[in-house]
N, CA and C atoms as an extended XYZ file, in Angstrom:
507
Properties=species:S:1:pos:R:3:atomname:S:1:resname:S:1:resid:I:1 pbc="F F F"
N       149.621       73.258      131.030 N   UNK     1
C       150.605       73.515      132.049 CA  UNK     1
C       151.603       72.365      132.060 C   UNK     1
N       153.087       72.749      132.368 N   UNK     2
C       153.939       71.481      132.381 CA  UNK     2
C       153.644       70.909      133.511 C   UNK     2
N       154.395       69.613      133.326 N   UNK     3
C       154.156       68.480      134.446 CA  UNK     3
C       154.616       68.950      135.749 C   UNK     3
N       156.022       69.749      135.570 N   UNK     4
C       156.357       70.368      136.883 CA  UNK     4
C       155.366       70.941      137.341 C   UNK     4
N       153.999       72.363      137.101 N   UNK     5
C       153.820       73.254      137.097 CA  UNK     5
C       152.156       72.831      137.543 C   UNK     5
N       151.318       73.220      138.561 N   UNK     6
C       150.123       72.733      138.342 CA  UNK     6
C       149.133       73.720      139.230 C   UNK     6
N       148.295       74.203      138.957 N   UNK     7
C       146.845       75.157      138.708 CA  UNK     7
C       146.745       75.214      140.406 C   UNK     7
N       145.788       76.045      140.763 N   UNK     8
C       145.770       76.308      142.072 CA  UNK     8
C       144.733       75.597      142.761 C   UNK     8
N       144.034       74.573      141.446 N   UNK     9
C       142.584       73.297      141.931 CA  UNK     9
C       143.837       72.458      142.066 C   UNK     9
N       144.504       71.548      140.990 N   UNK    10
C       145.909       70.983      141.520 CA  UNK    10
C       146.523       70.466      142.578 C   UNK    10
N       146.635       72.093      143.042 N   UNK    11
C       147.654       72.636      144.217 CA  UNK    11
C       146.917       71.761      145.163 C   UNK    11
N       146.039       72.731      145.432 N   UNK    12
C       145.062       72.027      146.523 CA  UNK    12
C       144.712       70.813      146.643 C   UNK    12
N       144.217       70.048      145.015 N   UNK    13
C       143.979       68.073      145.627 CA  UNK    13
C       145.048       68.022      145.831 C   UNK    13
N       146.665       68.201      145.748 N   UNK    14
C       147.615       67.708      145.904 CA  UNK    14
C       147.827       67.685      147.386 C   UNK    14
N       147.384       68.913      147.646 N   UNK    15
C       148.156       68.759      149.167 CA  UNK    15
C       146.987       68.773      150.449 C   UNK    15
N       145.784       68.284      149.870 N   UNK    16
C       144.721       68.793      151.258 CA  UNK    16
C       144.375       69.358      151.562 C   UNK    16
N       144.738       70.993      150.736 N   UNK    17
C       143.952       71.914      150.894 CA  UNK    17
C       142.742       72.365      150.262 C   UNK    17
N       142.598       73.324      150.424 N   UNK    18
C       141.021       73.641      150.038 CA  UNK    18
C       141.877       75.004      148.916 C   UNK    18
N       141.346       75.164      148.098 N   UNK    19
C       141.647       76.530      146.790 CA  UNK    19
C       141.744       77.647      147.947 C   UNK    19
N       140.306       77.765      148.437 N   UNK    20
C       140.042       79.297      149.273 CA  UNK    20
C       140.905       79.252      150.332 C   UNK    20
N       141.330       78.269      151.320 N   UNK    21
C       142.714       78.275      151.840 CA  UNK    21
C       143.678       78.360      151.657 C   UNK    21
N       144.435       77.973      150.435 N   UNK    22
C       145.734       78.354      149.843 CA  UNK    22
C       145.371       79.559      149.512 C   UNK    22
N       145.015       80.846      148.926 N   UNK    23
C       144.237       82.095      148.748 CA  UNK    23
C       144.524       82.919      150.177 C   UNK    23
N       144.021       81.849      151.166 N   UNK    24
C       143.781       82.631      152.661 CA  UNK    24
C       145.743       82.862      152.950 C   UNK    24
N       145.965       81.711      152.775 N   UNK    25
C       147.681       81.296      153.469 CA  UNK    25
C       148.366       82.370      152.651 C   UNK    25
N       148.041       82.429      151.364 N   UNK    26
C       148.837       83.571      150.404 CA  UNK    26
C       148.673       84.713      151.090 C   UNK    26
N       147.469       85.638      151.550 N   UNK    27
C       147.101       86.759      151.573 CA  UNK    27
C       147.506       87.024      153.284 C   UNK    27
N       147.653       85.805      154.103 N   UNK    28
C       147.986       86.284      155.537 CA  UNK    28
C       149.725       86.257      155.476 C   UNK    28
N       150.387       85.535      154.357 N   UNK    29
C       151.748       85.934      153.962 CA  UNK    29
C       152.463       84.526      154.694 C   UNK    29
N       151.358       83.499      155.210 N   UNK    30
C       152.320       82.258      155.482 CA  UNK    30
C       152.342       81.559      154.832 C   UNK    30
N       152.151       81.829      153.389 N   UNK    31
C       153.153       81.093      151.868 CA  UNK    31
C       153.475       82.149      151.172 C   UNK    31
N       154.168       82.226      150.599 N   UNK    32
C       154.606       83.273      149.131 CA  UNK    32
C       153.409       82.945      148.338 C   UNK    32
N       153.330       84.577      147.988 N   UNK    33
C       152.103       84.373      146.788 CA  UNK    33
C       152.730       83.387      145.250 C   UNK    33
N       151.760       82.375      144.702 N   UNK    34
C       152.235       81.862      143.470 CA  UNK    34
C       152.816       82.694      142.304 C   UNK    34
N       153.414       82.433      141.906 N   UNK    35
C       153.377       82.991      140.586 CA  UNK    35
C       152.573       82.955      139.320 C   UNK    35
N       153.004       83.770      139.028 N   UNK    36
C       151.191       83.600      137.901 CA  UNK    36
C       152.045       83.124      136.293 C   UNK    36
N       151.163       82.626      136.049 N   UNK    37
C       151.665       82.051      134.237 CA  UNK    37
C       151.558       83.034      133.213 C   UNK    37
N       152.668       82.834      132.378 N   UNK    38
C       152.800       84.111      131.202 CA  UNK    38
C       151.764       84.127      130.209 C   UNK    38
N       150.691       83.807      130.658 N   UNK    39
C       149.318       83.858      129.926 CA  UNK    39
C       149.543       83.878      129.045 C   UNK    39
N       150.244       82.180      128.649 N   UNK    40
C       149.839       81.556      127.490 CA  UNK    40
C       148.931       80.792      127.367 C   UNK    40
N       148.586       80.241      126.287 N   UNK    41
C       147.114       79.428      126.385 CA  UNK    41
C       147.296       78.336      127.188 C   UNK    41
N       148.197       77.678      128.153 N   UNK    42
C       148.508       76.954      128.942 CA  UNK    42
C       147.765       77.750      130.129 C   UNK    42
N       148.621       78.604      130.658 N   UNK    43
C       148.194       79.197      132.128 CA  UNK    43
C       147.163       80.049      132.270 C   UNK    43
N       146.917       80.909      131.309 N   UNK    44
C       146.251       81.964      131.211 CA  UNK    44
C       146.313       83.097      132.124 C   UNK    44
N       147.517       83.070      132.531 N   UNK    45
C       147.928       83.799      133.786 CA  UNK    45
C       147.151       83.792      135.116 C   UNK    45
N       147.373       82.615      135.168 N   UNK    46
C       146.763       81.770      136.563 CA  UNK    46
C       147.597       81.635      137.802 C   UNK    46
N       147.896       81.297      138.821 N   UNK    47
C       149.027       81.037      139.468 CA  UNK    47
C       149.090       79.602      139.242 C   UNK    47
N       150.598       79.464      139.242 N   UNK    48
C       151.162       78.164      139.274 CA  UNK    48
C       152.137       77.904      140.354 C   UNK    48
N       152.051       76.656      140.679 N   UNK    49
C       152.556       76.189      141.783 CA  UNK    49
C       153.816       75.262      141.086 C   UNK    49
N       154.763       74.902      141.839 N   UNK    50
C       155.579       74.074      141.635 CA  UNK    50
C       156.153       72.927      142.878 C   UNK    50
N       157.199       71.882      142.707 N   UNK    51
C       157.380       70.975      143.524 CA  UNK    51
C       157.604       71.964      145.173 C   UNK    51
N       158.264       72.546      145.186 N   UNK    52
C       158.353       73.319      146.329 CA  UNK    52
C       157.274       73.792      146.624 C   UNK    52
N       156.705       74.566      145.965 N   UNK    53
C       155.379       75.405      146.559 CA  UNK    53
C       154.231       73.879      147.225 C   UNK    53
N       154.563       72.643      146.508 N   UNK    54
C       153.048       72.071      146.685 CA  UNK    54
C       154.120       71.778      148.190 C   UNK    54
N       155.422       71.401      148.430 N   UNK    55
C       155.909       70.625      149.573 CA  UNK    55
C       155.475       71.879      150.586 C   UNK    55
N       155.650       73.099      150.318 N   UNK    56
C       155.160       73.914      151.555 CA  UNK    56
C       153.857       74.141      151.600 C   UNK    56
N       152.711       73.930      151.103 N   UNK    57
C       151.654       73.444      151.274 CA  UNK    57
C       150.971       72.089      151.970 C   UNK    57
N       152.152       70.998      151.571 N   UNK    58
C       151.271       69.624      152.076 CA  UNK    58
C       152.295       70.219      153.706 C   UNK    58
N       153.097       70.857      154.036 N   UNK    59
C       154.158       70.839      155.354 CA  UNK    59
C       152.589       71.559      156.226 C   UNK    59
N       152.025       72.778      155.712 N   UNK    60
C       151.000       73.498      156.228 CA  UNK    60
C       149.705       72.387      156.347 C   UNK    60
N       149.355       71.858      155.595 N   UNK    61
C       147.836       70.914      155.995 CA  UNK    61
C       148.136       69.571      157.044 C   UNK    61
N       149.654       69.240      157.045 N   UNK    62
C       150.414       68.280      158.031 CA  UNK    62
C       150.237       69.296      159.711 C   UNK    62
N       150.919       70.014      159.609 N   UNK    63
C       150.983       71.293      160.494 CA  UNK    63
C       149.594       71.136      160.995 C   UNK    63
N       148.632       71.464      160.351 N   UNK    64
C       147.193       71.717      160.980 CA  UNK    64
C       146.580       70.510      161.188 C   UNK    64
N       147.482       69.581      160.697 N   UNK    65
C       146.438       68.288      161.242 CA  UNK    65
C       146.810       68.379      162.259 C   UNK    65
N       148.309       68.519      162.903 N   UNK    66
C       148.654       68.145      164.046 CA  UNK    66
C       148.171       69.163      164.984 C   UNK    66
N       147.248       70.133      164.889 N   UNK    67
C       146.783       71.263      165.269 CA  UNK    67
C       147.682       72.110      166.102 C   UNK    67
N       148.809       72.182      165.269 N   UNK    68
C       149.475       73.705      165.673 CA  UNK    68
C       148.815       74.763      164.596 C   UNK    68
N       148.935       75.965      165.366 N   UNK    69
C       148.927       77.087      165.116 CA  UNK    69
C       149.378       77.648      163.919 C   UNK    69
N       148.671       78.598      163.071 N   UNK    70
C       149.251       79.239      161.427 CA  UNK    70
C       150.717       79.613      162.496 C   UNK    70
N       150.605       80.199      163.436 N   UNK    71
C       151.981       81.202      163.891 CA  UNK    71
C       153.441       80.064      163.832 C   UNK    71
N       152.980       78.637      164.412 N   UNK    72
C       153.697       78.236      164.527 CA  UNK    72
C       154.426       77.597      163.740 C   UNK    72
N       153.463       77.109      162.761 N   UNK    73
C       153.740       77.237      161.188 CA  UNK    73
C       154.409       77.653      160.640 C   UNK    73
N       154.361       79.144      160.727 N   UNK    74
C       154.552       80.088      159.912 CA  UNK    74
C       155.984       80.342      160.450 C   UNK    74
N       156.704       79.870      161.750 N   UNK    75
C       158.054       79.780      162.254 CA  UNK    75
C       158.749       78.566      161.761 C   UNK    75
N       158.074       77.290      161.543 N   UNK    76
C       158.636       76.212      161.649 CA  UNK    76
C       158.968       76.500      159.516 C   UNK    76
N       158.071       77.374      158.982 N   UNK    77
C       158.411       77.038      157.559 CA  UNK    77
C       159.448       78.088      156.935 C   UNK    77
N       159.703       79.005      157.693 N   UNK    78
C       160.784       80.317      157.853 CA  UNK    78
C       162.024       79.422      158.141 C   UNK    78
N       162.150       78.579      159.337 N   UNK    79
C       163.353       77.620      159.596 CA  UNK    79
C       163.633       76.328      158.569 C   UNK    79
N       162.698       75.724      157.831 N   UNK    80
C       162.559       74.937      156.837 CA  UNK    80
C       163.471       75.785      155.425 C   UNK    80
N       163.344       77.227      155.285 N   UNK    81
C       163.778       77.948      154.351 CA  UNK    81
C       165.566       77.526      154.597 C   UNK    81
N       166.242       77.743      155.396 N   UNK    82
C       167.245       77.266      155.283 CA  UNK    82
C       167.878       76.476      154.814 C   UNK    82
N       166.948       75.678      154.512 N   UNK    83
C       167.844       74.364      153.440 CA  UNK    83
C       168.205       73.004      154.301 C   UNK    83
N       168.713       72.011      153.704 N   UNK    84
C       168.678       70.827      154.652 CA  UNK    84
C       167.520       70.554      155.444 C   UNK    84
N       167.782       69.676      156.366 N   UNK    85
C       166.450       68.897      157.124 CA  UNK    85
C       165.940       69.908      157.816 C   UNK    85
N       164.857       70.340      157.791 N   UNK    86
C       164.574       70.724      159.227 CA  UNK    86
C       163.986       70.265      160.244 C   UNK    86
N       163.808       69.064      159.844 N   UNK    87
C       163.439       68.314      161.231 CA  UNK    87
C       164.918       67.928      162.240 C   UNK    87
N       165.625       68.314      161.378 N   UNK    88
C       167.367       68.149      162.581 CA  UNK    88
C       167.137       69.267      163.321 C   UNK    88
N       166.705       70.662      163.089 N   UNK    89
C       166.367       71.339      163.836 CA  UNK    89
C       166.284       71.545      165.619 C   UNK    89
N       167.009       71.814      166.392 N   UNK    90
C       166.582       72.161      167.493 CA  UNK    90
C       165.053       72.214      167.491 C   UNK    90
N       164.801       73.315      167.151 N   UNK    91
C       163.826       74.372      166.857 CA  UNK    91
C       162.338       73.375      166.944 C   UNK    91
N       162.619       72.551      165.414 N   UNK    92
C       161.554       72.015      165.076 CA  UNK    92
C       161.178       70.912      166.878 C   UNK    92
N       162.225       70.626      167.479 N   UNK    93
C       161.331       69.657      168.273 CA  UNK    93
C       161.156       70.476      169.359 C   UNK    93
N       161.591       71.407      169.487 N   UNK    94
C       160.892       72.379      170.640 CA  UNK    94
C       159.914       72.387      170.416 C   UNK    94
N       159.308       73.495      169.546 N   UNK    95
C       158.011       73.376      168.947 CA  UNK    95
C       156.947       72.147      169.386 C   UNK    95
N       157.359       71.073      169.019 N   UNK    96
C       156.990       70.038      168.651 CA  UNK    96
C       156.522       69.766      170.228 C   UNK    96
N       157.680       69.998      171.301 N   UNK    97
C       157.472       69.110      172.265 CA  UNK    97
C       156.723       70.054      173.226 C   UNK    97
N       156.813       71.511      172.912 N   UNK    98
C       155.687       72.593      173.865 CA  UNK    98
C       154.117       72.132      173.150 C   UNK    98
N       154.030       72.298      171.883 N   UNK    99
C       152.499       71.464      171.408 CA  UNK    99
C       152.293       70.557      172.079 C   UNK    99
N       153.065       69.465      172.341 N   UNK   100
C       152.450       68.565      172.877 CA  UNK   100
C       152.212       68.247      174.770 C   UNK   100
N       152.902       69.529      174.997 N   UNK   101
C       152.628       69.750      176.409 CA  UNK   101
C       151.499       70.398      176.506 C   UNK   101
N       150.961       71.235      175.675 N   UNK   102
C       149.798       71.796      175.673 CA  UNK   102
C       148.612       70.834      175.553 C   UNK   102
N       148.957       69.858      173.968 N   UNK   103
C       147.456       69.004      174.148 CA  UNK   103
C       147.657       68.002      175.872 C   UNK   103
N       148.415       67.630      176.337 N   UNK   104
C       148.469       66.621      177.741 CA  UNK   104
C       147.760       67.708      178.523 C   UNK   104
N       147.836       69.232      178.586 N   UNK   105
C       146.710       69.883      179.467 CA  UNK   105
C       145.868       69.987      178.979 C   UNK   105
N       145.499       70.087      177.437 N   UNK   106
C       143.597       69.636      177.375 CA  UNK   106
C       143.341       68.724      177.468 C   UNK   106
N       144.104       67.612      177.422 N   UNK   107
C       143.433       66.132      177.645 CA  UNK   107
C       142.916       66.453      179.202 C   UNK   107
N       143.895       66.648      180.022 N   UNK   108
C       143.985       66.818      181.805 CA  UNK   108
C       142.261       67.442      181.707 C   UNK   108
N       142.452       68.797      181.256 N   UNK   109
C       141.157       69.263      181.400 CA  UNK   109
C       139.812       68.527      181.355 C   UNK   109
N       139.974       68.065      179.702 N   UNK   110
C       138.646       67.113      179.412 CA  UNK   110
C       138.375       66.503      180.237 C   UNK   110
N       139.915       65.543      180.909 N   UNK   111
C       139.466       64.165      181.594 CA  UNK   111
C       138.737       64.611      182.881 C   UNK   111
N       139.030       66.175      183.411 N   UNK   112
C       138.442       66.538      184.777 CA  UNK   112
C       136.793       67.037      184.354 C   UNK   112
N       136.779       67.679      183.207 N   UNK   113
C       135.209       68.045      182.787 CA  UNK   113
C       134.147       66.361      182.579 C   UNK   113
N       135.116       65.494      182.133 N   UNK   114
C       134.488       64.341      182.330 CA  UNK   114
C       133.751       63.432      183.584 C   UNK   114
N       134.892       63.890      184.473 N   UNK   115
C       134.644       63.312      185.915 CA  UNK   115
C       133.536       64.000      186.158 C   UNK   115
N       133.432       65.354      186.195 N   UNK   116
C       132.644       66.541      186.612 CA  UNK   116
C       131.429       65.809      186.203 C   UNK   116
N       130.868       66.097      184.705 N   UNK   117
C       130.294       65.183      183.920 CA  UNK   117
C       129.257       64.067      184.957 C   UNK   117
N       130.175       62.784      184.925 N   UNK   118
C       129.881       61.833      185.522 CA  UNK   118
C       128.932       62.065      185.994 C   UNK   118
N       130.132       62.742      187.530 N   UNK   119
C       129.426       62.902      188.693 CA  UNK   119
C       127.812       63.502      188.874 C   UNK   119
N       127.953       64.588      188.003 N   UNK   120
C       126.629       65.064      188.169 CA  UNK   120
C       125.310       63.865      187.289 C   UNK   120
N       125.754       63.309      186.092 N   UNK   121
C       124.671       61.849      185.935 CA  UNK   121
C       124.451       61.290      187.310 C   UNK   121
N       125.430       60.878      187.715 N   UNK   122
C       125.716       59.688      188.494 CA  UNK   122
C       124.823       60.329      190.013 C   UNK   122
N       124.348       61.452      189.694 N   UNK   123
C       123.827       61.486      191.329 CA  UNK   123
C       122.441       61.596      191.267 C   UNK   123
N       121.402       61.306      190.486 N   UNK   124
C       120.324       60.749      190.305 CA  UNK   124
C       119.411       61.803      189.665 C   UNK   124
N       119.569       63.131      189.743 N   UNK   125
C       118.867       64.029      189.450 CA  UNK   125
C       119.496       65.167      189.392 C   UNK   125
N       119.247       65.934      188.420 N   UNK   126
C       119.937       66.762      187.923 CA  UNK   126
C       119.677       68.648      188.280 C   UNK   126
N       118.141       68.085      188.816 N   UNK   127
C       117.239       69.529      189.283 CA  UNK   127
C       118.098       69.667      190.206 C   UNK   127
N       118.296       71.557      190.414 N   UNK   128
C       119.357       72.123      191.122 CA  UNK   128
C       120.416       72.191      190.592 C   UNK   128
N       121.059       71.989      189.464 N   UNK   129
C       122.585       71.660      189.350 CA  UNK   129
C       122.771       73.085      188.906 C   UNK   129
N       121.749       73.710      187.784 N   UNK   130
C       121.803       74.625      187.013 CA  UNK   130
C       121.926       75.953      187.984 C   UNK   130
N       121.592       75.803      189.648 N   UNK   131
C       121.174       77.457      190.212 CA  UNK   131
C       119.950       77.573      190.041 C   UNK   131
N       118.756       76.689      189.551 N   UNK   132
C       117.440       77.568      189.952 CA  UNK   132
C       117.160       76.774      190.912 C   UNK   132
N       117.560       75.744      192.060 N   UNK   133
C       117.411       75.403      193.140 CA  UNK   133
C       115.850       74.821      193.022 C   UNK   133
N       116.114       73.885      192.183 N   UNK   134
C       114.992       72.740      191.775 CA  UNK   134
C       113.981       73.074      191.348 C   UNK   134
N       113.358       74.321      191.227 N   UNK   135
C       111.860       74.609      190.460 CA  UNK   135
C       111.946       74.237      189.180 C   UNK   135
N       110.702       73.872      189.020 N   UNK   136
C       110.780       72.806      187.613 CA  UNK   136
C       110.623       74.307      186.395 C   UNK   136
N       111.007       74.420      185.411 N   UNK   137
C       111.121       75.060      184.252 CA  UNK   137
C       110.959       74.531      183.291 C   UNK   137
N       109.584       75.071      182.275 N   UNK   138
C       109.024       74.244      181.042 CA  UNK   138
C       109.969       74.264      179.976 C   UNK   138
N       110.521       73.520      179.384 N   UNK   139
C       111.252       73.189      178.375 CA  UNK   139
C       110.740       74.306      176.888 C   UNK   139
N       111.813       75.285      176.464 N   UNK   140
C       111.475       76.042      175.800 CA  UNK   140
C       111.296       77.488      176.016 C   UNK   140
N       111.037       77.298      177.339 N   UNK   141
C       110.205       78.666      177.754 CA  UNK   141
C       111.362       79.737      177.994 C   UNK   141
N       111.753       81.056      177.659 N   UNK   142
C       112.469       81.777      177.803 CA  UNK   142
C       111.868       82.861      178.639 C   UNK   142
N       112.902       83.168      179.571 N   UNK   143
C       112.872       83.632      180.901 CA  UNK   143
C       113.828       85.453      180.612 C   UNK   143
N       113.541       86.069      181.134 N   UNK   144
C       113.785       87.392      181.114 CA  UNK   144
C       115.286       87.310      182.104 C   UNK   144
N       114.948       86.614      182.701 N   UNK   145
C       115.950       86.498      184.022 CA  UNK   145
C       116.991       86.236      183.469 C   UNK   145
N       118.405       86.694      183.846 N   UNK   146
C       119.525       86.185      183.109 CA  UNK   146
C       119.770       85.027      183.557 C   UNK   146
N       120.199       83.944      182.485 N   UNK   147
C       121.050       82.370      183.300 CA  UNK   147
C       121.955       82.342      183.544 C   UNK   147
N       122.712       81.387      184.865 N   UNK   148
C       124.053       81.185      185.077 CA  UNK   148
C       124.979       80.962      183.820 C   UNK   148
N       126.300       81.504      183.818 N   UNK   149
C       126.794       82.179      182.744 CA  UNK   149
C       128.177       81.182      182.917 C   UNK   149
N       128.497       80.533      184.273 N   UNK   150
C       129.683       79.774      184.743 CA  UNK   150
C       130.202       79.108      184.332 C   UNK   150
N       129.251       78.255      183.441 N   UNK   151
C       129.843       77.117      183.155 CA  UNK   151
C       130.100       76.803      181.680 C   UNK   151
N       129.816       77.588      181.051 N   UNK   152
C       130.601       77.014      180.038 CA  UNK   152
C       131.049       78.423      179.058 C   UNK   152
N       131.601       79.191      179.337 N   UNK   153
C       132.105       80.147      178.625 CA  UNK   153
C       131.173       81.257      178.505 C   UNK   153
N       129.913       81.452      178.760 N   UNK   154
C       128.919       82.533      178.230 CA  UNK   154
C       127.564       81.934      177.826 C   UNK   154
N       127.726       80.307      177.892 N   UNK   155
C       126.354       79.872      177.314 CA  UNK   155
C       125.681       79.680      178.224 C   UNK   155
N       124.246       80.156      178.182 N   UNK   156
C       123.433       80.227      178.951 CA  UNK   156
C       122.372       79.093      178.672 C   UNK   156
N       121.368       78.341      179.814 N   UNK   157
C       120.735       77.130      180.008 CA  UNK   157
C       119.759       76.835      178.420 C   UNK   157
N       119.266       77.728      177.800 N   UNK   158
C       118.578       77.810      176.975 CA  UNK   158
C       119.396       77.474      175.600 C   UNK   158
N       121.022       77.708      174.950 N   UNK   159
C       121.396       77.311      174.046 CA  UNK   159
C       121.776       78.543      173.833 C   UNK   159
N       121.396       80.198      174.247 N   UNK   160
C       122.358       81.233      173.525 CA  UNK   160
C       123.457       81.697      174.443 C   UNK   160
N       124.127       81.919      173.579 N   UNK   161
C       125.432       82.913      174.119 CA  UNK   161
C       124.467       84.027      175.190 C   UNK   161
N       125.569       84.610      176.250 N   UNK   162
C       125.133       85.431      177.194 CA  UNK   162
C       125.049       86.980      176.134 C   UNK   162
N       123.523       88.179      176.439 N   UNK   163
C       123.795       89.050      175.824 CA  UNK   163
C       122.710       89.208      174.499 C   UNK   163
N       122.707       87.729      173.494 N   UNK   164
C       122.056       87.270      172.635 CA  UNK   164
C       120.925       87.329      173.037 C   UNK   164
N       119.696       87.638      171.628 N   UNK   165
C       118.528       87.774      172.239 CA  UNK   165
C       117.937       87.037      171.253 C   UNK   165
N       116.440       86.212      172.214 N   UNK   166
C       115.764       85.501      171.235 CA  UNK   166
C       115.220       86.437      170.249 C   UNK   166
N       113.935       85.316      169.237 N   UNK   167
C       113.733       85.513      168.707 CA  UNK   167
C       112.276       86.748      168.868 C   UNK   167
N       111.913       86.396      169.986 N   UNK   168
C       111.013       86.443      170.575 CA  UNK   168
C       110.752       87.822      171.207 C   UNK   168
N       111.935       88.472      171.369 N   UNK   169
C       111.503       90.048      172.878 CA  UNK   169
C       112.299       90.826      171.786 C   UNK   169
């Protein structure tokens, strides 16, 4: 393969991705599929990537570090198509600056699940906190009874999702 031109293992050490992710990004359509090589004994009609393709690849594993969204991505690299900077972009620091209004409310959150947290260490004993109003419960033992479901999305005191059934009934 020429020096410009490099394999889809390549692609990937080049830019941080993983093979089966560049594959994924191709097939959900937030990169152009590669082009494939004229299967000569060079390519073997492989896809090949080039300087552009790897720059919109390392723009996507940058993107997800900063944990935006494929969607948002997938807007910010549509506006990148235009040519010139796109970080002069309006666009790009909108983006930029609603992401980061979003992580300042999960931080907010954490920092209140933290307090929460605390508080409940911090008050000496923990029997009662759960809703069975202090009866002691043997570690392990699975209960027919459904568990409080409140607090954390569906997980119930035992470690399964609400619904889920042991191994056991």
């Amino acid at each position: 393969m020429s020096s410009g031109h490099l394999s889809i293992g390549k692609a990937a050490e080049a830019s941080g991705l993983t093979v089966k992710t560049i594959r994924y990004y191709e097939d959900i359509g937030l990169i152009p599929r590669a082009r494939r090589g004229n299967r000569s004994a060079r390519t073997g009609g492989n896809r090949v990537y080039d300087a552009d393709d790897l720059r919109r690849l390392r723009f996507v594993c940058t993107g997800r570090l900063l944990g935006l969204g494929l969607d948002d991505i997938g807007e910010m690299l549509a506006l990148a198509e235009g040519g010139g900077c796109p970080g002069a972009l309006p666009e790009y620091r909108e983006k930029l600056e609603g992401h980061l209004r979003t992580i300042n409310e999960r931080i907010g959150y954490l920092l209140g699940l933290k307090a929460d947290i605390r508080k409940l260490l911090s008050a000496g004993s923990l029997a009662g906190w759960c809703g069975c109003r202090g009866r002691s419960v043997a570690v392990g033992a699975t209960s027919k009874a459904s568990a409080p479901t409140d607090l954390s999305g569906g997980m119930r005191t035992d470690g399964r999702r609400s619904g889920q059934r042991s191994q056991a009934s």
